[in-house]
N, C-alpha and C positions, 0 to 999 in steps of 0.2 A: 835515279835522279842525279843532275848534276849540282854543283855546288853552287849555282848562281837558280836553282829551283828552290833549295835550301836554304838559300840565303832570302829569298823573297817570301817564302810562305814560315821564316821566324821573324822576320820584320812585319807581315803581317798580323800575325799573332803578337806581338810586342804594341802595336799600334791596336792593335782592338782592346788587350791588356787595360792598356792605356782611358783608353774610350770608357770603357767599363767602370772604371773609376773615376774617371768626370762624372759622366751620367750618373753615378751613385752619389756623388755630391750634390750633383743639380737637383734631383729629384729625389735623394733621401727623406726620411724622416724631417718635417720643418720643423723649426723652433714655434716651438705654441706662442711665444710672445707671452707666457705667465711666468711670475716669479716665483722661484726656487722654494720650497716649504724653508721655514726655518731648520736650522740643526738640531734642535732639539725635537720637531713631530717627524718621528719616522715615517709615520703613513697615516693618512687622513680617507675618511669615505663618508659621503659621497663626494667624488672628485668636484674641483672649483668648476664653476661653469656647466654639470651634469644636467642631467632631465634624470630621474627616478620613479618607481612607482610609491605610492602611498604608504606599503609595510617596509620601508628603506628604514635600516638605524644608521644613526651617524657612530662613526668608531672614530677614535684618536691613541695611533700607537705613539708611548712615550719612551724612553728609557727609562730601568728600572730604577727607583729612586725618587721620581718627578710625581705627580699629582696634578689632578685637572679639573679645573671646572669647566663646565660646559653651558653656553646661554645659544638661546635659538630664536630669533627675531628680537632680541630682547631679556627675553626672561630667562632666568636661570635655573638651568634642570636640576631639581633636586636630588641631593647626594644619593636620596633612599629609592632611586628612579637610575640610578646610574650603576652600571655593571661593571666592575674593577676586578680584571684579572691580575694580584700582585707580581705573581713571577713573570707576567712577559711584558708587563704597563702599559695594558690595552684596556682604555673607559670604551664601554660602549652604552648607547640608549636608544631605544626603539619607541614607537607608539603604540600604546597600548590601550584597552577601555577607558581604564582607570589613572592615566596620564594627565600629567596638569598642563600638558603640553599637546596639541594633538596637529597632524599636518592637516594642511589644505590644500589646495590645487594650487599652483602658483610660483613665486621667487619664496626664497627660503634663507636666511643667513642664521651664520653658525658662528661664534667667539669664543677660540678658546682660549682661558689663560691658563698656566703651568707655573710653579715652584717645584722644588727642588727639596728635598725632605730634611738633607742632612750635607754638612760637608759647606762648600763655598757656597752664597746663596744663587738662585741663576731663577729668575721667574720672565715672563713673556706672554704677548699677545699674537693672536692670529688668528685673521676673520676671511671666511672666504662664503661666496653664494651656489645653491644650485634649483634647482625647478623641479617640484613635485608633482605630476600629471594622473 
């Protein structure tokens, strides 16, 4: 090959390079348009805006330290109903028989607040929706 075959098929390559990274901008992953969880919920389930089936529990990962109550259309899940793993500060609560809480087909809201056990105080809210089918 001569040097001006060379020269044309690394400009080539340089130029598609190129392309491939637009197009991964244009059409990457889109911003959902929802806001960021607080700093303090590490991970939250069911995601804001989900569908789910009926045996879905809602989980809220906290850092260790923090505490959470949890309310679901309203009312709030009692303590003796809520699942608290201490070393990794993950509440979780499902529906059960014997729940004071039970799902229905439909919109669903969740509220949690948090405090902070010990140390600087640090408490908060965060309410997000999902659809139970």
């Amino acid at each position: 090959m001569t040097d001006r075959r060379y020269l044309a098929v690394f400009l080539l390559l340089g130029l598609a390079a190129v392309l491939v990274v637009v197009m991964g901008f244009v059409f990457g992953s889109p911003d959902t348009g929802r806001e960021p969880l607080p700093r303090v919920l590490e991970q939250i389930s069911p995601q804001p805006g989900s569908q789910v089936p009926l045996q879905t529990p809602v989980e809220v990962d906290v850092p260790v330290g923090y505490r959470v109550e949890i309310y679901i259309d309203g009312f709030r899940v009692p303590e003796s109903e809520v699942r608290f793993v201490e070393g990794t500060g993950v509440h979780s609560w499902a529906p059960t028989r014997s729940s004071t809480i039970v799902w229905t087909p439909g919109p669903h809201t969740v509220l949690v607040s948090w405090r902070k056990l010990s140390g600087l105080p640090d408490e908060g809210r965060y309410s997000w929706e999902f659809r139970v089918f």
